[in-house]
mmCIF file as gemmi writes it, N, C-alpha and C atoms, coordinates in Angstrom:
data_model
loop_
_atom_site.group_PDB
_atom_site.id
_atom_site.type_symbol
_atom_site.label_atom_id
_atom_site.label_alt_id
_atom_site.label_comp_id
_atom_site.label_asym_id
_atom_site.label_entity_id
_atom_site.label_seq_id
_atom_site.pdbx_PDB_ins_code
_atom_site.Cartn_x
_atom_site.Cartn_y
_atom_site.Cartn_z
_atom_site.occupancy
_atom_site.B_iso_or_equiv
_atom_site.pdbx_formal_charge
_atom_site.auth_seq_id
_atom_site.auth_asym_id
_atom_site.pdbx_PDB_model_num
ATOM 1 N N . UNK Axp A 1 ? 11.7 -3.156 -14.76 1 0 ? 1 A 1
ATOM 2 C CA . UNK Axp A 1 ? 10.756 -2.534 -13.839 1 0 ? 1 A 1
ATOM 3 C C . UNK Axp A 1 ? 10.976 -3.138 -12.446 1 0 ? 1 A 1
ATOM 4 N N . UNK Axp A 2 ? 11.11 -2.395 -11.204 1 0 ? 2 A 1
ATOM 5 C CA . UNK Axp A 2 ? 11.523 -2.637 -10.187 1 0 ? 2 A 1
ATOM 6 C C . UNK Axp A 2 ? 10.185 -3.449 -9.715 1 0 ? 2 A 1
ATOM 7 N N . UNK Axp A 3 ? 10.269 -4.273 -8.529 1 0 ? 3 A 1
ATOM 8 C CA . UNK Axp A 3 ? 9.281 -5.331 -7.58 1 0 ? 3 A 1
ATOM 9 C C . UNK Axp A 3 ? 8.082 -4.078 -7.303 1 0 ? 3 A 1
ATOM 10 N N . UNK Axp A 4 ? 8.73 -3.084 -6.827 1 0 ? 4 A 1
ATOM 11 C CA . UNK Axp A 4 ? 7.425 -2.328 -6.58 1 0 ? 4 A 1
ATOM 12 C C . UNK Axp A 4 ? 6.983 -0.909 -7.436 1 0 ? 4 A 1
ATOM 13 N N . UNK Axp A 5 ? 7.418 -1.306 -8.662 1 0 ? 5 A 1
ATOM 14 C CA . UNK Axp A 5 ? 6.828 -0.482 -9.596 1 0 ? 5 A 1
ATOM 15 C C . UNK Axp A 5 ? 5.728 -1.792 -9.779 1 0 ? 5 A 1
ATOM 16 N N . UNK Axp A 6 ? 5.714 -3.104 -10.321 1 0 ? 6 A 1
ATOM 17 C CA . UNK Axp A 6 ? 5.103 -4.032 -10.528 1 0 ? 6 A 1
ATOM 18 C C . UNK Axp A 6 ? 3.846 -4.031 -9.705 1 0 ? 6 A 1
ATOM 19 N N . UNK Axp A 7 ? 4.305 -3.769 -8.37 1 0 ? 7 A 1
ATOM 20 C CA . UNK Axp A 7 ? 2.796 -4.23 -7.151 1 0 ? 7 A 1
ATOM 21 C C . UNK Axp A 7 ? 1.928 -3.313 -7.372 1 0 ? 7 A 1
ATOM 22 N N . UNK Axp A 8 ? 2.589 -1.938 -7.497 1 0 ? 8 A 1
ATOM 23 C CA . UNK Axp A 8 ? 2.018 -0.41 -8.031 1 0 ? 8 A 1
ATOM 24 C C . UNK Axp A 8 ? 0.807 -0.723 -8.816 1 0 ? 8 A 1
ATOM 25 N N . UNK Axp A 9 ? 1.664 -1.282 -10.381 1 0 ? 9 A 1
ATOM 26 C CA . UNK Axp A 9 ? 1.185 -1.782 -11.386 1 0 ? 9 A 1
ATOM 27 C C . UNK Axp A 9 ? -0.132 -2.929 -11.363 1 0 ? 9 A 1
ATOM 28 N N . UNK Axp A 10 ? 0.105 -3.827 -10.524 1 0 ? 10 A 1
ATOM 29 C CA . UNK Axp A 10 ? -1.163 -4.569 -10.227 1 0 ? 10 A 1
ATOM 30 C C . UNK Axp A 10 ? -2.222 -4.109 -9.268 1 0 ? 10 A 1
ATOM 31 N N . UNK Axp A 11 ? -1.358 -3.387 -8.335 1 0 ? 11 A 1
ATOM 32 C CA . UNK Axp A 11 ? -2.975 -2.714 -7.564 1 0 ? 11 A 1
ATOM 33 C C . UNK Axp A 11 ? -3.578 -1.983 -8.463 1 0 ? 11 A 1
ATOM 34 N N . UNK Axp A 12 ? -2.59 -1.05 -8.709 1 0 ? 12 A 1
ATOM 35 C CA . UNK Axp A 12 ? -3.976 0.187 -9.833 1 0 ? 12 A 1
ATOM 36 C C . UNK Axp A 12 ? -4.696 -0.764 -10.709 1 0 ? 12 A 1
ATOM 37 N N . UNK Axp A 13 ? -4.572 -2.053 -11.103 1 0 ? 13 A 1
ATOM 38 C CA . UNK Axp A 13 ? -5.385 -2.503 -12.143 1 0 ? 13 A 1
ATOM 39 C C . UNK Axp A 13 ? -6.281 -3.482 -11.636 1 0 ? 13 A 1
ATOM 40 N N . UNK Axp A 14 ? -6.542 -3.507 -10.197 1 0 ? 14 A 1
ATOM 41 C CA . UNK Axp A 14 ? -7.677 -3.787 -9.085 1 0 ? 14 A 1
ATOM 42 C C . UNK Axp A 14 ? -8.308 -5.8 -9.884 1 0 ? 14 A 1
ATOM 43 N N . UNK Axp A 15 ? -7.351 -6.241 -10.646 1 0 ? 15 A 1
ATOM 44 C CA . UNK Axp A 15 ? -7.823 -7.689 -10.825 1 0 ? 15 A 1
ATOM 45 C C . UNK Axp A 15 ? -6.97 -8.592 -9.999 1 0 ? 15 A 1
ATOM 46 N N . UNK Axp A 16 ? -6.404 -8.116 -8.711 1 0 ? 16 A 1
ATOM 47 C CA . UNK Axp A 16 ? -6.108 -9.293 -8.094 1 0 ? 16 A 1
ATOM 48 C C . UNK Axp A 16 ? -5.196 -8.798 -6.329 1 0 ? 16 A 1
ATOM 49 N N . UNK Axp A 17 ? -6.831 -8.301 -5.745 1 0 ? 17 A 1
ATOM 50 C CA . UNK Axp A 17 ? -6.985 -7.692 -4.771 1 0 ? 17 A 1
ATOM 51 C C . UNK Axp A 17 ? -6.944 -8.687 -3.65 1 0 ? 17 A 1
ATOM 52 N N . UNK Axp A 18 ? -7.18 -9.924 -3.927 1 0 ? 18 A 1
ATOM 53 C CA . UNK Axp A 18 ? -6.99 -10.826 -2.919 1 0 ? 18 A 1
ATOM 54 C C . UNK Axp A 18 ? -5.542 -11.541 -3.423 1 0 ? 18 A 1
ATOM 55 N N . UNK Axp A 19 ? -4.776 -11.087 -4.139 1 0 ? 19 A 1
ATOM 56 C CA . UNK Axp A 19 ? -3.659 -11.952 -3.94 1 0 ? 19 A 1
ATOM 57 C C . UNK Axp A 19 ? -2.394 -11.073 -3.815 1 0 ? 19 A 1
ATOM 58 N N . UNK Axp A 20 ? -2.517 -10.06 -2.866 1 0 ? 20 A 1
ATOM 59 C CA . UNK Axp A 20 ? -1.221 -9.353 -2.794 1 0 ? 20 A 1
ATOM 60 C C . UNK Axp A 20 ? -0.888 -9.624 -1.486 1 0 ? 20 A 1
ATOM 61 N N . UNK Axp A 21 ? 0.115 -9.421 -1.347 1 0 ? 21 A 1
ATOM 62 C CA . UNK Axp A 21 ? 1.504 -10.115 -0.034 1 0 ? 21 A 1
ATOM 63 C C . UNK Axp A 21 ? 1.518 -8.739 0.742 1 0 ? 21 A 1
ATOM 64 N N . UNK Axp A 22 ? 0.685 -8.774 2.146 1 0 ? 22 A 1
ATOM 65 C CA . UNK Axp A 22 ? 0.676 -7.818 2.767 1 0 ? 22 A 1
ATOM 66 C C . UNK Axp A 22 ? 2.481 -7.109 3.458 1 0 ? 22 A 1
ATOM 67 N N . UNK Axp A 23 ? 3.107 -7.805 3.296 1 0 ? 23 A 1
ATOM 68 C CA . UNK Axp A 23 ? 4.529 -7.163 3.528 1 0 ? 23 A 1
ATOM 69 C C . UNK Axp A 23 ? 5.009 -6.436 2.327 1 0 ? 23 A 1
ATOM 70 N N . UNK Axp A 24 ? 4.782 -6.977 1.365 1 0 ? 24 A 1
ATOM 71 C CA . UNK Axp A 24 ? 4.804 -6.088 0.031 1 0 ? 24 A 1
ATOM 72 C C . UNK Axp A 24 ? 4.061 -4.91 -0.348 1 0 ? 24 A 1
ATOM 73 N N . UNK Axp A 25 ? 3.072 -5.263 0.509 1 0 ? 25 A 1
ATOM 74 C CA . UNK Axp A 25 ? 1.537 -3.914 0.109 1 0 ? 25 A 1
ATOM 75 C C . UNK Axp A 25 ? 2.693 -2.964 1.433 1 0 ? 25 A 1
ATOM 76 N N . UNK Axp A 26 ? 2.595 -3.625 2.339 1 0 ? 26 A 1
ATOM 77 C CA . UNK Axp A 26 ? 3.16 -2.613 4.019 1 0 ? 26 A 1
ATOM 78 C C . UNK Axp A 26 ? 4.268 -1.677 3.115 1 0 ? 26 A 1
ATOM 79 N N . UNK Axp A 27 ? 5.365 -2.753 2.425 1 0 ? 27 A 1
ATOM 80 C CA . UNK Axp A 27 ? 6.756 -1.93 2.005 1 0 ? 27 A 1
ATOM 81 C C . UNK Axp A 27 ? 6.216 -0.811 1.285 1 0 ? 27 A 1
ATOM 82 N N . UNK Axp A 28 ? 5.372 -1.159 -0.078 1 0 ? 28 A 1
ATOM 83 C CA . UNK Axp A 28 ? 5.035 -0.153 -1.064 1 0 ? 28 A 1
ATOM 84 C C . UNK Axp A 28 ? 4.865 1.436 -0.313 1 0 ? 28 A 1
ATOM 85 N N . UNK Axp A 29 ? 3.47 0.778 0.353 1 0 ? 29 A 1
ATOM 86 C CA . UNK Axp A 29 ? 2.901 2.418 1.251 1 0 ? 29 A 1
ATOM 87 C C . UNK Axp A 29 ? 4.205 3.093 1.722 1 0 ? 29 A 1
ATOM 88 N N . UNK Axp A 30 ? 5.208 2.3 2.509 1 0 ? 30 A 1
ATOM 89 C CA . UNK Axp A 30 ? 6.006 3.254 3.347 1 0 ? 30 A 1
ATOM 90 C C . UNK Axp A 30 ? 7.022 3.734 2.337 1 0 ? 30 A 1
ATOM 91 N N . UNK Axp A 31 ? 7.297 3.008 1.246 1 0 ? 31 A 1
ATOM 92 C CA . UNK Axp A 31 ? 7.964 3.363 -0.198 1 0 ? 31 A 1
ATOM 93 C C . UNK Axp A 31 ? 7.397 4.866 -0.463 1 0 ? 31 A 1
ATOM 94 N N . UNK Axp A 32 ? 5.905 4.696 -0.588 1 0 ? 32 A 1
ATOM 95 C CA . UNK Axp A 32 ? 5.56 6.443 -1.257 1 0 ? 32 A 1
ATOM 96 C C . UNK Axp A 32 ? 4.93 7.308 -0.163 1 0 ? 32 A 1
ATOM 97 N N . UNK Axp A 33 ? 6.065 7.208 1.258 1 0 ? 33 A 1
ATOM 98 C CA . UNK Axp A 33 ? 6.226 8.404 1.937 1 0 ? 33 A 1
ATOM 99 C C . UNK Axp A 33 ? 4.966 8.04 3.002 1 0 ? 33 A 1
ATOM 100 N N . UNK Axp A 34 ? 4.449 7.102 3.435 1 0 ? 34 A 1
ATOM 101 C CA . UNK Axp A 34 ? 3.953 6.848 4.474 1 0 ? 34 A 1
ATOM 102 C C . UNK Axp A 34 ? 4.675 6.498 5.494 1 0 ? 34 A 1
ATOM 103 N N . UNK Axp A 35 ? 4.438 6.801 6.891 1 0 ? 35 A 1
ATOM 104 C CA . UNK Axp A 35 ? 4.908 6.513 8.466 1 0 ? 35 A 1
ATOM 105 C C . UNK Axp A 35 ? 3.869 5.769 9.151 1 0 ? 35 A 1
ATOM 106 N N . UNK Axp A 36 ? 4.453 4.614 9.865 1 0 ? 36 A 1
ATOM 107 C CA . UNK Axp A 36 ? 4.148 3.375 10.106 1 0 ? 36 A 1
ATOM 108 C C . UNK Axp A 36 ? 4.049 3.592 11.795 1 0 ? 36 A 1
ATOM 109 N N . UNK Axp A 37 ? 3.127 3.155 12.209 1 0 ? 37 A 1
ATOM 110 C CA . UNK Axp A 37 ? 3.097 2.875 13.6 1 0 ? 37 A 1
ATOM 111 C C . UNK Axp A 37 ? 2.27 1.259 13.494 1 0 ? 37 A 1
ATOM 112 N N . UNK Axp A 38 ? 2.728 0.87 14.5 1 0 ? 38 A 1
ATOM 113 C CA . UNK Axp A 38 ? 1.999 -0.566 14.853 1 0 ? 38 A 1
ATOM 114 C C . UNK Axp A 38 ? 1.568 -1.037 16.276 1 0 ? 38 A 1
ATOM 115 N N . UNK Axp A 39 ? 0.442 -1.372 16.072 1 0 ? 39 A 1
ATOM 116 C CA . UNK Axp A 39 ? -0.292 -1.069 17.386 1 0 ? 39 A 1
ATOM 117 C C . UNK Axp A 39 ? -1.348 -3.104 17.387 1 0 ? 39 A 1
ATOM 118 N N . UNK Axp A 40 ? -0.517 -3.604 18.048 1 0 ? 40 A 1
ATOM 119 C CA . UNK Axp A 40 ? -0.71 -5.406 17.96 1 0 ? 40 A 1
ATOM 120 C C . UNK Axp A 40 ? -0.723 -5.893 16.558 1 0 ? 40 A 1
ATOM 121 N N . UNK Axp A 41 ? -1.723 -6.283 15.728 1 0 ? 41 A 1
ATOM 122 C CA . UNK Axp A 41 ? -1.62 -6.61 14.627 1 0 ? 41 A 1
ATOM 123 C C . UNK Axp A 41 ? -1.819 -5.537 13.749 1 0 ? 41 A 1
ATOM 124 N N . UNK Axp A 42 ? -2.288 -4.444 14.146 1 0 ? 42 A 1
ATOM 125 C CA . UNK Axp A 42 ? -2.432 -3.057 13.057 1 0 ? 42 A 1
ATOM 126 C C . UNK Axp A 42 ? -1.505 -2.49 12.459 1 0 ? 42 A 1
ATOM 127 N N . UNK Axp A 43 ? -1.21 -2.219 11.348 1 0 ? 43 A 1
ATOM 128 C CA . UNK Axp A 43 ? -0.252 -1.161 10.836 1 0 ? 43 A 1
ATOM 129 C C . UNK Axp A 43 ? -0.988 -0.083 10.842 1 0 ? 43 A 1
ATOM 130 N N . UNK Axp A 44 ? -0.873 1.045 11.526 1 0 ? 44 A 1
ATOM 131 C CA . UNK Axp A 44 ? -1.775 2.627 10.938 1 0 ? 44 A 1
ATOM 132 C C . UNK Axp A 44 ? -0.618 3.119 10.065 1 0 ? 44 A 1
ATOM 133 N N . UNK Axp A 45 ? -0.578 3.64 9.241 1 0 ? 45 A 1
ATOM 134 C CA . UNK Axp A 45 ? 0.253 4.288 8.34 1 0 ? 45 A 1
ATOM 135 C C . UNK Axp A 45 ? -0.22 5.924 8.208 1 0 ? 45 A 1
ATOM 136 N N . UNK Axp A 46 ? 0.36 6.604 8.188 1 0 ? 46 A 1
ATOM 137 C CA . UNK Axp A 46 ? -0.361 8.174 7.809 1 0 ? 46 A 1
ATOM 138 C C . UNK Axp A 46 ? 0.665 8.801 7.073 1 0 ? 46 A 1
ATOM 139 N N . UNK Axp A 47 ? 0.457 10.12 6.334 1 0 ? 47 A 1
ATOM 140 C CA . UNK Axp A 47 ? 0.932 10.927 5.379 1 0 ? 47 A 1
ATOM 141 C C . UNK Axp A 47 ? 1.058 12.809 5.829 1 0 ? 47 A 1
ATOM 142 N N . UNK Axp A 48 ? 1.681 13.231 6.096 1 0 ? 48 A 1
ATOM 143 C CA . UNK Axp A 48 ? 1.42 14.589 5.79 1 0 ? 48 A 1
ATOM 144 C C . UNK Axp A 48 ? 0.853 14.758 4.646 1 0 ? 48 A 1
ATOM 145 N N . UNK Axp A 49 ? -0.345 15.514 4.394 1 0 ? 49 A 1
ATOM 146 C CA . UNK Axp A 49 ? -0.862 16.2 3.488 1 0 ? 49 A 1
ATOM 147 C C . UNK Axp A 49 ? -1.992 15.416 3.369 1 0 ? 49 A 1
ATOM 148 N N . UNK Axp A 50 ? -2.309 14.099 3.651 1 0 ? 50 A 1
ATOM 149 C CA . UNK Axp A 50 ? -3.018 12.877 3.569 1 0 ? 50 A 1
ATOM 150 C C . UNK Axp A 50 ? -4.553 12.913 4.391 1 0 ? 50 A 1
ATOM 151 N N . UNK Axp A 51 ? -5.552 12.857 4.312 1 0 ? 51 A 1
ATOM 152 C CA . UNK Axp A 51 ? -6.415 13.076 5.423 1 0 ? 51 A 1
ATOM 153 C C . UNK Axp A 51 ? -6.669 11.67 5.694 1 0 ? 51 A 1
ATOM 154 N N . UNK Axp A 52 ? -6.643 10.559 5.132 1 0 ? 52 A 1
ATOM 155 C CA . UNK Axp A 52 ? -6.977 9.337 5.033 1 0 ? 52 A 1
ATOM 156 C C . UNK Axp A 52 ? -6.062 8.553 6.089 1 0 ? 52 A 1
ATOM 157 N N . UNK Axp A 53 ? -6.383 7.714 7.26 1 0 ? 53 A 1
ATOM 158 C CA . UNK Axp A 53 ? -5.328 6.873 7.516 1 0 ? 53 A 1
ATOM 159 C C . UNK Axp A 53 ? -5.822 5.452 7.258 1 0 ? 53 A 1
ATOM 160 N N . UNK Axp A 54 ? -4.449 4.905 7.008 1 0 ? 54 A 1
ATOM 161 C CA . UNK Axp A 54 ? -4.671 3.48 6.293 1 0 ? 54 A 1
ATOM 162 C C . UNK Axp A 54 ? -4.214 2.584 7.48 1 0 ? 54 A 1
ATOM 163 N N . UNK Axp A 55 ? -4.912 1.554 7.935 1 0 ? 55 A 1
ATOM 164 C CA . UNK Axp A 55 ? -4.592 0.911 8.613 1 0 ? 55 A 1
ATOM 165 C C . UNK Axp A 55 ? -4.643 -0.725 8.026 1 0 ? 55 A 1
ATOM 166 N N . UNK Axp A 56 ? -3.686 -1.137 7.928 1 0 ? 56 A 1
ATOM 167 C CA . UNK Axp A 56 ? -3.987 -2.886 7.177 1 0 ? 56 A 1
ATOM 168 C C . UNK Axp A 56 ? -3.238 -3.849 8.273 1 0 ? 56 A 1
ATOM 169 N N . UNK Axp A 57 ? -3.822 -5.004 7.853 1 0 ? 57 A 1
ATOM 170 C CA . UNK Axp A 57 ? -3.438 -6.168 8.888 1 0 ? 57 A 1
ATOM 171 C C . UNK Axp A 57 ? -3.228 -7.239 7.726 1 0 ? 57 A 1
ATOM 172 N N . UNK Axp A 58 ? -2.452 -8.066 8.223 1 0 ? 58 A 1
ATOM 173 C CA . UNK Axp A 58 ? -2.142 -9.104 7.767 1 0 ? 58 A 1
ATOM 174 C C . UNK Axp A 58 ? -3.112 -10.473 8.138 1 0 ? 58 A 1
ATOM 175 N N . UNK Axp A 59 ? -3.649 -10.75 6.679 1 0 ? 59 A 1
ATOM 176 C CA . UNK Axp A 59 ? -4.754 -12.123 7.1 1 0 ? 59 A 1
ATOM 177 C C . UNK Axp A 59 ? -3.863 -13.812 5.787 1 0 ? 59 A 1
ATOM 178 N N . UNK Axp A 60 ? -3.334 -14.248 7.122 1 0 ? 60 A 1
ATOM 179 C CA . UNK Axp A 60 ? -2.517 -15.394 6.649 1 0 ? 60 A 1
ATOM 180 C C . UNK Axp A 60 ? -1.792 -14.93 5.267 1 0 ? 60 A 1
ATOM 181 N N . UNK Axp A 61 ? -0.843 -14.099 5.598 1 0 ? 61 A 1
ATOM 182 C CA . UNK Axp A 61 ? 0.755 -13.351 4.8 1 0 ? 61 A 1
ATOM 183 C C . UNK Axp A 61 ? -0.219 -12.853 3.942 1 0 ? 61 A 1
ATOM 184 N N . UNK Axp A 62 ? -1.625 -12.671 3.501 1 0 ? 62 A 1
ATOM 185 C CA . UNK Axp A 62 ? -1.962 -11.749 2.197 1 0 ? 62 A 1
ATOM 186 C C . UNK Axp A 62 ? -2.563 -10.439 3 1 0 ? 62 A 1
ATOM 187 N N . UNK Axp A 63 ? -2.733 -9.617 1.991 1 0 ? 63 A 1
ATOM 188 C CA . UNK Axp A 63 ? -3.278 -8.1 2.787 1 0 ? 63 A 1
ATOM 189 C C . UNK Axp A 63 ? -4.91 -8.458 2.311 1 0 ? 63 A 1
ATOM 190 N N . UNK Axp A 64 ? -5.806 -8.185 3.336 1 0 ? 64 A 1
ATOM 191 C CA . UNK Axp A 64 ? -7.486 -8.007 3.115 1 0 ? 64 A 1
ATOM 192 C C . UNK Axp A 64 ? -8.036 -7.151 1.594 1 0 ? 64 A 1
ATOM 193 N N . UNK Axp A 65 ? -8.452 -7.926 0.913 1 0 ? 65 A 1
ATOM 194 C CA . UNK Axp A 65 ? -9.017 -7.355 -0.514 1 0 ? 65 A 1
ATOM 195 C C . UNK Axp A 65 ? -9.473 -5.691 -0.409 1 0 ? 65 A 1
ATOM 196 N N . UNK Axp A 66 ? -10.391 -5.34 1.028 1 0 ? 66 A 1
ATOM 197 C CA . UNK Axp A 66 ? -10.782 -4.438 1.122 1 0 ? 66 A 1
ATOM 198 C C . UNK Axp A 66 ? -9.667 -3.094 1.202 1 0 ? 66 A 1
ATOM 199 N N . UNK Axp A 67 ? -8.622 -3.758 1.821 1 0 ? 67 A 1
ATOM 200 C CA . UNK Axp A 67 ? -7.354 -3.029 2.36 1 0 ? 67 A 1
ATOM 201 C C . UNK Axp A 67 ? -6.8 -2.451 1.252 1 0 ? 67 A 1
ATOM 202 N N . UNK Axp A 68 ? -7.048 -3.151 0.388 1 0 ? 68 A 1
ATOM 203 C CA . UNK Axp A 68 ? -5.744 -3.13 -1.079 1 0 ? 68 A 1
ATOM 204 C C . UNK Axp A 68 ? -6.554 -1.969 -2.072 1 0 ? 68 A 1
ATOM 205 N N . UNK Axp A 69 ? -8.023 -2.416 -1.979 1 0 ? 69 A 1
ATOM 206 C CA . UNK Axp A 69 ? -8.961 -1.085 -2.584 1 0 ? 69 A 1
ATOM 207 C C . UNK Axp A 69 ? -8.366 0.59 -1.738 1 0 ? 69 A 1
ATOM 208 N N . UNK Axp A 70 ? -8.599 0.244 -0.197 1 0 ? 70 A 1
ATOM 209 C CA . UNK Axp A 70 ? -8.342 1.596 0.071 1 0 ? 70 A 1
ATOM 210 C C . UNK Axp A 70 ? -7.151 2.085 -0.528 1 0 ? 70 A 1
ATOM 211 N N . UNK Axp A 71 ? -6.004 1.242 -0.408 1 0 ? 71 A 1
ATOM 212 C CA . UNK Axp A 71 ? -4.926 1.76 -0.762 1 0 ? 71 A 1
ATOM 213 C C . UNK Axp A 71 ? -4.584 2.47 -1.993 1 0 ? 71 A 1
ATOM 214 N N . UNK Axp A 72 ? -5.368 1.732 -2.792 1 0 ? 72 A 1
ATOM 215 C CA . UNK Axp A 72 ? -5.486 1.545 -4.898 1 0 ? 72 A 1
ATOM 216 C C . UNK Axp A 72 ? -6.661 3.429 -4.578 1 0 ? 72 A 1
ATOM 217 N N . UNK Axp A 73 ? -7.481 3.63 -3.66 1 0 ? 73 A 1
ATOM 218 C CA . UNK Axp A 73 ? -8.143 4.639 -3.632 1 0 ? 73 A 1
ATOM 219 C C . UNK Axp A 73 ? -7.381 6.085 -3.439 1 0 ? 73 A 1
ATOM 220 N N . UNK Axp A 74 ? -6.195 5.646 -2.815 1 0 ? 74 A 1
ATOM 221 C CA . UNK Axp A 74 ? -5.58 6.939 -2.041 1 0 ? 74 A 1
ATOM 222 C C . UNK Axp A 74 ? -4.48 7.116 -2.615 1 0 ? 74 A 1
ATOM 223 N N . UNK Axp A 75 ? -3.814 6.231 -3.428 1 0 ? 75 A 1
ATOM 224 C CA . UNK Axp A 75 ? -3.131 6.455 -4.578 1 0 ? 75 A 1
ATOM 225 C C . UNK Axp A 75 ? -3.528 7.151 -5.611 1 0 ? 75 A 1
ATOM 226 N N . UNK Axp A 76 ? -4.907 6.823 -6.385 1 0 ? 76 A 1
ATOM 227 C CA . UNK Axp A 76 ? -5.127 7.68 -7.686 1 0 ? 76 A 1
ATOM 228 C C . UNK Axp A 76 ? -5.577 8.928 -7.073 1 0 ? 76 A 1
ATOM 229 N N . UNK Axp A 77 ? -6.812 9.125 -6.197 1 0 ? 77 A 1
ATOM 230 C CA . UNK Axp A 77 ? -6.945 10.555 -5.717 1 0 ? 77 A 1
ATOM 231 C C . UNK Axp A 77 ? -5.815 11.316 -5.291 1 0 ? 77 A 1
ATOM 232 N N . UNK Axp A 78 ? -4.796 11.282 -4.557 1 0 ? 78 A 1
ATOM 233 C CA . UNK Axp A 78 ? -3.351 11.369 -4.671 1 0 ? 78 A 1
ATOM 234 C C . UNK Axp A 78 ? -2.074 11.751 -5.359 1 0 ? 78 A 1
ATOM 235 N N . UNK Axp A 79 ? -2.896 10.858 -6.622 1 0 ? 79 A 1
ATOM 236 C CA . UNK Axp A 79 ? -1.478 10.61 -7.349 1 0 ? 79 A 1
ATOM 237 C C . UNK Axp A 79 ? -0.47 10.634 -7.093 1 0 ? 79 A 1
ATOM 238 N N . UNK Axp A 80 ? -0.152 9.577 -6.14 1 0 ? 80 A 1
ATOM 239 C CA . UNK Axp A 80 ? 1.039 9.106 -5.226 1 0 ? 80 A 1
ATOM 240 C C . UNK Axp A 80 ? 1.565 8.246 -6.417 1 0 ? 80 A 1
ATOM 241 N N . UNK Axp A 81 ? 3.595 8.838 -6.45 1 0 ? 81 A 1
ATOM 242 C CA . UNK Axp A 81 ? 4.28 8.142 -7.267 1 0 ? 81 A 1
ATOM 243 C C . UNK Axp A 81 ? 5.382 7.565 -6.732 1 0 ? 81 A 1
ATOM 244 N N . UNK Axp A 82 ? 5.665 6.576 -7.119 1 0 ? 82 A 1
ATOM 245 C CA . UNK Axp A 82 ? 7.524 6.193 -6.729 1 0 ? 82 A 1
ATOM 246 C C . UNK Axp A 82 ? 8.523 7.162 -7.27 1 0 ? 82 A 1
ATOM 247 N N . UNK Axp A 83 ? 9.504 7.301 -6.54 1 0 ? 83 A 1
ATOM 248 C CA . UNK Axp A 83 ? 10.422 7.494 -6.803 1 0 ? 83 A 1
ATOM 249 C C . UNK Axp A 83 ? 10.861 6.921 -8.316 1 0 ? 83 A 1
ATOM 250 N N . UNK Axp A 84 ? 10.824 7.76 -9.325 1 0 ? 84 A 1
ATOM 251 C CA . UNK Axp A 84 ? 12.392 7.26 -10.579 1 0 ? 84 A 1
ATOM 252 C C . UNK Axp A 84 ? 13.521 6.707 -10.653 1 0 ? 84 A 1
ATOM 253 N N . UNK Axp A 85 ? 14.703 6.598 -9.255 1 0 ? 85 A 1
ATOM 254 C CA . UNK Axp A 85 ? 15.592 6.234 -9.167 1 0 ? 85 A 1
ATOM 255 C C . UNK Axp A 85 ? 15.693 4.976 -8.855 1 0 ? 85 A 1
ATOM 256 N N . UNK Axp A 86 ? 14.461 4.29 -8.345 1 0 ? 86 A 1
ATOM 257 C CA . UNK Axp A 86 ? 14.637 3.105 -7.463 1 0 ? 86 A 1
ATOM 258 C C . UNK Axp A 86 ? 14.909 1.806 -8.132 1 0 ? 86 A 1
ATOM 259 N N . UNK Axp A 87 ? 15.509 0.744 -7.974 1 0 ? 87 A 1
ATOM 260 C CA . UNK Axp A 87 ? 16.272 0.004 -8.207 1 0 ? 87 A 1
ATOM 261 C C . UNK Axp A 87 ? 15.511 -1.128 -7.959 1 0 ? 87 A 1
């Protein structure tokens, strides 16, 4: 199972929302088709088709507990998937 089938795997299962690696959370999103703008410490991320924009910041290299819910939110309503091929 690839690094970010795994992170996938631990967000959807919302027991360890304060310990994910906001460069890892950043990669995932832009992994399942999000576009990144950065605006000082903000990432806004947005989606075609998406009404939601996600904006996360980095608080000392982890992503904000709250951040990781939205994300874990807009995934299952979504059903945003990885790619099969990925390595």
């Amino acid at each position: 199972m690839s690094k970010h089938k795994k992170l996938l795997v631990k967000i959807l299962s919302g027991t360890s929302d304060r310990n994910i690696d906001f460069e890892e959370l950043r990669n995932l999103v832009i992994r399942l088709g999000f576009e990144e703008r950065i605006k000082g410490s903000h990432h806004i991320l947005t989606k075609e088709g998406i009404e939601e924009i996600l904006n996360i910041q980095s608080k000392s290299g982890k992503a904000k507990p709250y951040q990781v819910q939205q994300v874990r939110n807009i995934i299952v309503k979504y059903q945003l998937k990885l790619d099969d091929d990925e390595k």
